[in-house]
GUDRENDO-349967 format. One record per residue (C-alpha): x negated, y negated, z; residue number from 0. Coordinates in nm, 2 decimals, padded with zeros to 4 digits, always signed. Example, Ala and Ser with C-alpha at 12.3 -4.5 7.8 and 13.67 -1.06 7.14 Angstrom:
// GUDRENDO-349967
- -01.23; +00.45; +00.78; 0
- -01.37; +00.11; +00.71; 1
//
This chain:
// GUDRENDO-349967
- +03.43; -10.57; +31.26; 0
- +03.48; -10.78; +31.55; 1
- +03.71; -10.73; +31.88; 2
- +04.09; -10.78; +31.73; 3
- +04.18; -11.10; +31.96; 4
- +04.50; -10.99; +32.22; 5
- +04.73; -11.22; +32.06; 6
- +04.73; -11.07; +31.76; 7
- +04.73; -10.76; +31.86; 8
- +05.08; -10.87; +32.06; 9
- +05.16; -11.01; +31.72; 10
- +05.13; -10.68; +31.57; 11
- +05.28; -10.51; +31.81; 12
- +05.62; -10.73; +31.83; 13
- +05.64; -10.65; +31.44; 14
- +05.59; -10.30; +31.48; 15
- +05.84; -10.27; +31.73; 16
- +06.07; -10.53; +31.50; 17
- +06.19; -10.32; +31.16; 18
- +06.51; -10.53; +31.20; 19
- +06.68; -10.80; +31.33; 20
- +06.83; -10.61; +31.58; 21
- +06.52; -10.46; +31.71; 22
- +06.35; -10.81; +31.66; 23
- +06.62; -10.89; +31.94; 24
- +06.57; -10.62; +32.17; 25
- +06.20; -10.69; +32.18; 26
- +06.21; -11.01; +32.26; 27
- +06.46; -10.95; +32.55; 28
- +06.24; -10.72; +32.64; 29
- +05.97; -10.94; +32.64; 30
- +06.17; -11.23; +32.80; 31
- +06.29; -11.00; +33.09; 32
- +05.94; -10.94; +33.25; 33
- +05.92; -11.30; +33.25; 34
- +06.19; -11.35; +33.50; 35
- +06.47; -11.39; +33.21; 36
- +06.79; -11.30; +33.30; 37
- +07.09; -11.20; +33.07; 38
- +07.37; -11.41; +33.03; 39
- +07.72; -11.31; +32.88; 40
- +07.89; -11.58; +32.63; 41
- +08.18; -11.44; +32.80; 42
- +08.15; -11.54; +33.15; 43
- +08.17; -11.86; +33.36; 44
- +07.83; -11.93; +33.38; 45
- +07.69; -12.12; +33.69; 46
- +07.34; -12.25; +33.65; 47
- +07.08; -12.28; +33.96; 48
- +06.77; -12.52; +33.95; 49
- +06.49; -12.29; +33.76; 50
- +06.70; -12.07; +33.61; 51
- +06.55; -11.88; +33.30; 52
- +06.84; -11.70; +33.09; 53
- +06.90; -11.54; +32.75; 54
- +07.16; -11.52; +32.54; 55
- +07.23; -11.27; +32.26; 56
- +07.54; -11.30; +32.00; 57
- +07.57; -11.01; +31.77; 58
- +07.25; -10.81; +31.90; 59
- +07.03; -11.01; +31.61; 60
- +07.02; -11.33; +31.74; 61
- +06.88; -11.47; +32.06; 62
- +06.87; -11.78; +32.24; 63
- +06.69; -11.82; +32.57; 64
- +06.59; -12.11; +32.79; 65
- +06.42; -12.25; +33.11; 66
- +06.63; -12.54; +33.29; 67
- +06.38; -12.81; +33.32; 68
- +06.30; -13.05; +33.67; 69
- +06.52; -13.33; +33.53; 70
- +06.91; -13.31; +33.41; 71
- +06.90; -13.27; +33.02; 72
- +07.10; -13.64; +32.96; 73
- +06.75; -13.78; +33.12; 74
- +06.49; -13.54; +33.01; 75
- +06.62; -13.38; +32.66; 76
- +06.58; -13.02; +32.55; 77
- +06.26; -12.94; +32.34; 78
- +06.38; -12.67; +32.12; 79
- +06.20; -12.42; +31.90; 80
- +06.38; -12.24; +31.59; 81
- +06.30; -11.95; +31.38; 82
- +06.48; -11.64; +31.21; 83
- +06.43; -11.26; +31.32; 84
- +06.58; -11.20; +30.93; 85
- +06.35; -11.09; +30.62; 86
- +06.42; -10.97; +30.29; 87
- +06.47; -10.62; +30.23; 88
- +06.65; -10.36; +30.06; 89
- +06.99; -10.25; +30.31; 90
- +07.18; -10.00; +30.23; 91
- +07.54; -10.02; +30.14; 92
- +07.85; -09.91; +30.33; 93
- +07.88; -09.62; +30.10; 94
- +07.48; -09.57; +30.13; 95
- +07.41; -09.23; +29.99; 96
- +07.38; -09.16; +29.65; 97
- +07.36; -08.82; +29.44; 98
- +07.23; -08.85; +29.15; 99
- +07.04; -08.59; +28.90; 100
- +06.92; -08.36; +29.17; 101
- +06.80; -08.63; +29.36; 102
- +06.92; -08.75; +29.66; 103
- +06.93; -09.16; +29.70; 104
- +07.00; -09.44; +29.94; 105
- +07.29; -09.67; +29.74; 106
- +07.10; -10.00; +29.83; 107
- +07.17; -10.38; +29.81; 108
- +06.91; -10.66; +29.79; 109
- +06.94; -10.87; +30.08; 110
- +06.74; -11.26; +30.06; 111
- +06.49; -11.33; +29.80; 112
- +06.27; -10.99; +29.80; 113
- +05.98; -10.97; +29.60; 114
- +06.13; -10.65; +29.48; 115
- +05.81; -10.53; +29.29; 116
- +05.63; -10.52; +29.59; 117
- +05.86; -10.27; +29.73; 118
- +05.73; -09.96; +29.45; 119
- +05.52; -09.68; +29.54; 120
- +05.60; -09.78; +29.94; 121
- +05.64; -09.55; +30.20; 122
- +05.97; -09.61; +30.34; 123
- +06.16; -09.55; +30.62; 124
- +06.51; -09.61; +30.74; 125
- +06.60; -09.85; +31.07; 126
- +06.91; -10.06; +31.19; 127
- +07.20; -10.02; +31.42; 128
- +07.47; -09.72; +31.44; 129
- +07.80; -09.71; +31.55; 130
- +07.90; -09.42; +31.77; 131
- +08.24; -09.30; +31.88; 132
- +08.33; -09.33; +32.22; 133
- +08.06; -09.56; +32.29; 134
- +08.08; -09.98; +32.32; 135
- +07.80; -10.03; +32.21; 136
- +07.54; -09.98; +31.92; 137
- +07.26; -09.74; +31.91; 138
- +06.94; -09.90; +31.76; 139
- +06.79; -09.61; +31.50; 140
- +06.41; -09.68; +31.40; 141
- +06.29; -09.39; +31.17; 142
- +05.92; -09.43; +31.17; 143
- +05.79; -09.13; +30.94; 144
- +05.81; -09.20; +30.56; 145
- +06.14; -09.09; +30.42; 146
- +06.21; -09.23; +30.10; 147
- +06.02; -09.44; +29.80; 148
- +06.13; -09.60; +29.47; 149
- +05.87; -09.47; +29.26; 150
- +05.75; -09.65; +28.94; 151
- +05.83; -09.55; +28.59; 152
- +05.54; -09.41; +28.44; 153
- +05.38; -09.65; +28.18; 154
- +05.39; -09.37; +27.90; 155
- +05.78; -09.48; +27.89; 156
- +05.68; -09.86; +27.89; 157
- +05.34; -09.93; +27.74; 158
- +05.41; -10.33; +27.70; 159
- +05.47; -10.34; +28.13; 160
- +05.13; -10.49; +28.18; 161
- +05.16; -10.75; +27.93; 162
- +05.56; -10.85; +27.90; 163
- +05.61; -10.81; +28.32; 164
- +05.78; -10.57; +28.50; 165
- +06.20; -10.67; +28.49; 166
- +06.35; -10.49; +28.78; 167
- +06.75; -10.41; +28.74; 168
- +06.89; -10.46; +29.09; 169
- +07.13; -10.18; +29.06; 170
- +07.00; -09.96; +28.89; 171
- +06.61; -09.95; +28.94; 172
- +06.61; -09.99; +29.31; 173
- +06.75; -09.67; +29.49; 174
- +06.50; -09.54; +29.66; 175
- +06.45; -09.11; +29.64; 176
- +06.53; -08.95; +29.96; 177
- +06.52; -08.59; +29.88; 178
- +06.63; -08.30; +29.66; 179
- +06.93; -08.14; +29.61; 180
- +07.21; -08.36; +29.52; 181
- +07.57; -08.32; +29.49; 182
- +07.61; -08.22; +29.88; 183
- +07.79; -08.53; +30.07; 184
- +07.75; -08.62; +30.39; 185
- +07.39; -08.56; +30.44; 186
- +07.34; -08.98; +30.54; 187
- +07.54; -08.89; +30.86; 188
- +07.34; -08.58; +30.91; 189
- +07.07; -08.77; +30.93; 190
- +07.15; -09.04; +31.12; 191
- +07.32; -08.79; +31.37; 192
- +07.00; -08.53; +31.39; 193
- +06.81; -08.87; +31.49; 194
- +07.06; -08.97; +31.78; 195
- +07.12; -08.65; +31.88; 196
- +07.48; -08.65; +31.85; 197
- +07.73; -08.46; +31.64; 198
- +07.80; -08.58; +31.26; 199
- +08.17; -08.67; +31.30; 200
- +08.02; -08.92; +31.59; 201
- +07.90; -09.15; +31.32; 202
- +08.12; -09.40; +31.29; 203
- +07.98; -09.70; +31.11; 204
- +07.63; -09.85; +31.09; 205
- +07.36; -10.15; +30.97; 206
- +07.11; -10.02; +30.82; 207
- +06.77; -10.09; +30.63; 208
- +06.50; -10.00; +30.44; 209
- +06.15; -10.08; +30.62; 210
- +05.76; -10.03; +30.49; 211
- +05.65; -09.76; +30.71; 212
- +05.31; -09.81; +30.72; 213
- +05.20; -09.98; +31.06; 214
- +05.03; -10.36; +31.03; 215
- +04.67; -10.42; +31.04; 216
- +04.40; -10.61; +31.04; 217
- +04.16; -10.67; +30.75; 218
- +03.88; -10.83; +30.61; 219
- +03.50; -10.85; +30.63; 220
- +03.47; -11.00; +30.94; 221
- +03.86; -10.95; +31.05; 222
- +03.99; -11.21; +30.96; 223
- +04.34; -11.13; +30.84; 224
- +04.64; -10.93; +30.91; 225
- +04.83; -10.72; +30.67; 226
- +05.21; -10.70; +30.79; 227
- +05.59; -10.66; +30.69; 228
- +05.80; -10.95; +30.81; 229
- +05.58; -11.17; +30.89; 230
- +05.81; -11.45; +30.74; 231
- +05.94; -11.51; +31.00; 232
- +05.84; -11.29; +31.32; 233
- +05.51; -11.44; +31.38; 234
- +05.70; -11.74; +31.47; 235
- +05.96; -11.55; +31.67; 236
- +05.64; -11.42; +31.85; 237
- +05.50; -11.77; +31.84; 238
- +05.80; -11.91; +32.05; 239
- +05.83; -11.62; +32.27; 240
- +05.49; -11.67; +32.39; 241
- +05.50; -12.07; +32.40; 242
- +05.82; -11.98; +32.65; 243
- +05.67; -11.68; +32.89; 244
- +05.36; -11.90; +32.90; 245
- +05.58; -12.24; +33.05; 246
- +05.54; -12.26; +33.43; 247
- +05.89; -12.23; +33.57; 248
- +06.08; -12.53; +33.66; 249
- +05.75; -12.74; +33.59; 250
- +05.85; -12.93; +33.26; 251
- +06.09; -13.25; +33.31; 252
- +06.30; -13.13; +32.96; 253
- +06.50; -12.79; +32.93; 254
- +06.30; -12.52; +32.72; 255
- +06.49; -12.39; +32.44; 256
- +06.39; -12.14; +32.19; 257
- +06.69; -12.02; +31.96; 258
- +06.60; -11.68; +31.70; 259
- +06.86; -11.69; +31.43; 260
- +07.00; -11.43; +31.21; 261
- +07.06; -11.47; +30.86; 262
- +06.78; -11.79; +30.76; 263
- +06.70; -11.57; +30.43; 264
- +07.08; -11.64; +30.28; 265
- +07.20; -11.95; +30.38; 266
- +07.25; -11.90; +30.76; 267
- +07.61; -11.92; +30.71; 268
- +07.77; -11.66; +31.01; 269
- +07.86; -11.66; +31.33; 270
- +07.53; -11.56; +31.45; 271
- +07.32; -11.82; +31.17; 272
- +07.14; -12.16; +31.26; 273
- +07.45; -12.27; +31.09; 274
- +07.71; -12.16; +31.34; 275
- +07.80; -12.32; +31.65; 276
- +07.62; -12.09; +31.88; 277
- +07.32; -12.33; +31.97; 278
- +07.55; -12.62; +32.02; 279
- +07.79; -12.39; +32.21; 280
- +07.49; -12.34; +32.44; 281
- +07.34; -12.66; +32.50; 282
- +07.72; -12.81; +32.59; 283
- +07.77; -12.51; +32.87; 284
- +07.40; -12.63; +33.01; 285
- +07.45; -12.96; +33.03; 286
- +07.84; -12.90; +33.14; 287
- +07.73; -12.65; +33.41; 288
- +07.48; -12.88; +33.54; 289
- +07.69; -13.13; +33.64; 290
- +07.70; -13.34; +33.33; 291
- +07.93; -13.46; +33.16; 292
- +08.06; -13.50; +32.80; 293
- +07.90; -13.82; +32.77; 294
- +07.56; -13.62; +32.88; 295
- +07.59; -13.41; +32.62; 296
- +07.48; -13.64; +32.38; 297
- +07.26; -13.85; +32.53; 298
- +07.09; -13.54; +32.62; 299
- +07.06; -13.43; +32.22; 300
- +06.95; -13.76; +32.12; 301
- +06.67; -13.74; +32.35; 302
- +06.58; -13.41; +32.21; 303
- +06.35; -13.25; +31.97; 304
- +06.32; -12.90; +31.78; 305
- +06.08; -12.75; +31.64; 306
- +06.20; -12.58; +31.30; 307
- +05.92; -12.26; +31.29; 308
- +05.93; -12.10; +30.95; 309
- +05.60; -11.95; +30.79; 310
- +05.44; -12.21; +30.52; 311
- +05.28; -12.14; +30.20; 312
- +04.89; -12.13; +30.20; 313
- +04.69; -12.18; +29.89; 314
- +04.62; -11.85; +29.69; 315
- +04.24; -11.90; +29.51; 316
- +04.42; -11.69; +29.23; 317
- +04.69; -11.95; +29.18; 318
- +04.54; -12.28; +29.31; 319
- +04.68; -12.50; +29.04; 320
- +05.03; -12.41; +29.17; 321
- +04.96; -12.63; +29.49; 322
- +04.97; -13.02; +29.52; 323
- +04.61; -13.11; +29.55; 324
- +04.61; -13.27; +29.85; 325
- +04.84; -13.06; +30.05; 326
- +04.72; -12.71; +30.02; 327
- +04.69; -12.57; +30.34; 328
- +04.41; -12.29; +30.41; 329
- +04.44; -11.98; +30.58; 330
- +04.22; -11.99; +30.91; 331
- +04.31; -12.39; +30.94; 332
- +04.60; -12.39; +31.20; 333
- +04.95; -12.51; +31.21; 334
- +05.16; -12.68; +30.89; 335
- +05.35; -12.97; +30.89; 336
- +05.60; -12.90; +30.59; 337
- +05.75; -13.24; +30.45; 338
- +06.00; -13.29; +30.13; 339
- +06.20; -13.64; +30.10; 340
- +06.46; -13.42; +29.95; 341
- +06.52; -13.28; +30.32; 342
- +06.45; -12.98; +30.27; 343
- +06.22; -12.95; +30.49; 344
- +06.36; -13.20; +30.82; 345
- +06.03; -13.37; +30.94; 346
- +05.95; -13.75; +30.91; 347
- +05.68; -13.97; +30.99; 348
- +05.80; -13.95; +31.40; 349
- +05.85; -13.60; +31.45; 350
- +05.51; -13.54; +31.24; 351
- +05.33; -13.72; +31.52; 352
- +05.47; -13.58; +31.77; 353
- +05.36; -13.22; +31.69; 354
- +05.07; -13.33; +31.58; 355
- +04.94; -13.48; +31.87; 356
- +05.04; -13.19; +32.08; 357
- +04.83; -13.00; +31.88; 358
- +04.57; -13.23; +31.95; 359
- +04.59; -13.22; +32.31; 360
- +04.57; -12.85; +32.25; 361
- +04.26; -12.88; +32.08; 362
- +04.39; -12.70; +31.74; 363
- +04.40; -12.88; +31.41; 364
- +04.68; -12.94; +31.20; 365
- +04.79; -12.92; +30.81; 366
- +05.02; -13.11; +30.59; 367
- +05.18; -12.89; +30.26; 368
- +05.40; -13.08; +30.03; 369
- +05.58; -12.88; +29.74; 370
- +05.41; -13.01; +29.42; 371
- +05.69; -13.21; +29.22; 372
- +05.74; -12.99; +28.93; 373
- +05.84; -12.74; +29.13; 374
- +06.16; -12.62; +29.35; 375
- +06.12; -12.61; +29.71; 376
- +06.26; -12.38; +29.96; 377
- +06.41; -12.49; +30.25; 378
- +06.48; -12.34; +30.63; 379
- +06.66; -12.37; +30.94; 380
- +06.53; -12.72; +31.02; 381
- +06.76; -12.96; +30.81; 382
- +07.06; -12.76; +30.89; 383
- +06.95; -12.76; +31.29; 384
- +06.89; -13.14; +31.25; 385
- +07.21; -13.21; +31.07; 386
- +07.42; -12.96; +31.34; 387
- +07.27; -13.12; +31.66; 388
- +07.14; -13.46; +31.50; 389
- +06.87; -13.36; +31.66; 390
- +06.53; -13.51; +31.55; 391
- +06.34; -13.21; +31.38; 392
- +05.99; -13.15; +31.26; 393
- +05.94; -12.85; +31.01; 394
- +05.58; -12.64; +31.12; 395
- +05.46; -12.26; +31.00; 396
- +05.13; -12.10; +31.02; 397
- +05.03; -12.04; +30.64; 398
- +05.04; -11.72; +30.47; 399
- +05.02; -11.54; +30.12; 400
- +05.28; -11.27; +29.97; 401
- +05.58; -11.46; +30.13; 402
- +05.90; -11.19; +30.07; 403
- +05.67; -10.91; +30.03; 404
- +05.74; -10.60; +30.16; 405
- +05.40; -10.68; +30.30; 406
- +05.26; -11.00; +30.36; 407
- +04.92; -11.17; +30.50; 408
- +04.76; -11.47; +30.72; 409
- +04.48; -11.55; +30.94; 410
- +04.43; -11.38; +31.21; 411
- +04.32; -11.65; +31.39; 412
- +04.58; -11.92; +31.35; 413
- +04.88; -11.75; +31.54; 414
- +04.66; -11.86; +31.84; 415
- +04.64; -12.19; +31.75; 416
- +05.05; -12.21; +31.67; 417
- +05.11; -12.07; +32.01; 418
- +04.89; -12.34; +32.18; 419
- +05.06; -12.61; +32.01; 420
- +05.43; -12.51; +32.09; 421
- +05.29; -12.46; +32.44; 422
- +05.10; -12.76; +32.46; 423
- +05.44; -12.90; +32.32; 424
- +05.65; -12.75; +32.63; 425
- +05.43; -12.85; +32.88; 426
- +05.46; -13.19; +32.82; 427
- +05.10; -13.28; +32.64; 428
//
């Protein structure tokens, strides 16, 4: 098998490190910081020097983090990439142990649209954020050995499975088997305590989730794809983190912009979501503590643009027909321009270009998918971002298969070709 190119393996290794949102977060700040990226407190008075590179975090999950640009934002505009550090997954409920029949079980809820059949058989581990007392802030918890699994009912109890479908009841099918021996309480915060190192009676609250706990890969005869959990959306988390690291400080005219969102897989409607005020928020204190005004504020949104990055649908060769004809993007074929004149998707014929020939001064070919028209299509952070700001928006994704999957795939070849369009984007091309 050929060399595994670097950027996937940094692709890899960002959703390895990412089993949450939280730790999607941390990562990125991580990532950000050895890039000169200093932290900034929504807090504070901020005051902003020429060059300055900051990010922001609300709620540990979502991140925005930007690079002031040569020229004041009410003459230059912000270029803006969006995504979501959020998948779908099983999270367990406040009350998240369960003792049932001898069996010990995680009392789970299903959070976005999960593929849930994909997550049977799975080797599953537990991740998220805990709650300590006496401390002010969070632990992040990332189990990584395989701890529980909701195992499939034998087919001697449901011979007609293969040919009527498997019908998963949320509540009662999805609990995942932790261990033996129930009827004891308490043993969650055992758990969780043994992990942290602390005393059981320390555990005071906690976010947590159920994550595959097999590490991503690459496959394929000649290596041509990756096999990973949450790649909808964290290759385009990744995508925009390296499009920002790679900008030369204080080079491009606009302010550089990349916001991570919380919450994209149900609705985006919280404090830290693309619908919230946070982004706005943001941009106002950078223009404002530039020396603009409120008058700047807006001219420096309408000479904006964002980037809406949300993983697009490629075709599957198993289920062709289910694509419109002409817009079936192929693995391996670069970057997707998503378009719906229902808005749910927030490109037009303007912002299309745009990308595109960015793209095209990267040297990397672009894609067009349209939802056929018998069918529903799904929507992301773009039209809300575009109808927050009034921000003109484009909608792009690399395309990928087994989208909400506890394990998904795509090309390992065209998260390079993403990353040199958004950074052929931010440099101005």
């Amino acid at each position: 098998m050929p060399e595994t190119p670097t950027l996937t393996h940094s692709l890899l290794s960002y959703v390895e490190a990412s089993p949450t949102p939280f730790h999607a977060v941390a990562e990125a700040r991580a990532r950000l910081a050895a890039h000169g990226f200093t932290a900034l407190d929504e807090r504070d008075a901020w005051k902003l020097e020429a060059g300055a590179r900051h990010v922001v975090v609300r709620h540990d999950s979502t991140l925005v983090a930007f690079a002031l640009g040569s020229a004041p934002p009410a003459e230059a505009g912000f270029l803006l990439i969006g995504a979501h550090t959020d998948s779908p997954n099983l999270r367990l409920k406040p009350r998240g142990e369960l003792n049932r029949n001898g069996f010990r079980q995680f009392a789970v809820e299903v959070y976005g649209g999960v593929l849930l059949h994909t997550w049977l058989d799975r080797d599953l581990s537990l991740a998220g954020r805990v709650f300590v007392a006496g401390e002010e802030q969070p632990r992040l918890l990332r189990m990584t050995r395989p701890l529980c699994r909701v195992p499939s009912l034998a087919i001697h109890f449901d011979r007609e499975v293969n040919d009527r479908g498997l019908v998963l009841h949320k509540q009662n099918h999805l609990p995942p088997l932790a261990g033996l021996g129930g009827g004891d309480e308490g043993w969650l915060n055992a758990l969780l305590a043994a992990e942290l190192g602390v005393p059981a009676d320390a555990i005071v609250g906690a976010d947590l989730m159920l994550h595959d706990a097999v590490p991503p890969c690459v496959s394929g005869v000649d290596g041509e794809f990756v096999h990973a959990p949450r790649l909808d959306n964290l290759a385009s988390c990744h995508a925009a983190l390296e499009a920002l690291c790679a900008a030369a400080p204080g080079r491009p005219a606009p302010t550089l912009v990349i916001a991570l969102y919380d919450h994209e897989e149900v609705g985006s409607q919280s404090a830290e979501g693309a619908s919230s005020a946070f982004l706005w928020s943001l941009l106002e204190r950078i223009v404002r503590t530039t020396g603009g005004t409120a008058e700047d504020v807006h001219r420096a949104l309408a000479r904006s643009l964002c980037v809406s990055a949300d993983m697009a649908h490629g075709v599957h060769p198993n289920y062709a027909d289910l694509h419109e004809p002409q817009h079936a993007p192929k693995l391996g074929g670069g970057p997707v321009i998503k378009l719906n004149s229902n808005q749910r998707y927030a490109t037009n014929g303007a912002t299309a270009l745009r990308f595109e020939r960015a793209a095209q001064a990267a040297g990397v070919p672009v894609q067009r998918f349209v939802m056929r028209s018998d069918l529903p299509c799904g929507s992301t952070i773009g039209p809300i971002t575009a109808a927050r700001l009034g921000v003109a928006t484009v909608d792009v994704g690399n395309p990928m298969l087994s989208m909400h999957s506890i394990r998904e795939l795509a090309s390992s070849q065209d998260q390079a070709a993403m990353v040199a369009a958004l950074s052929a984007l931010f440099a101005g091309r």
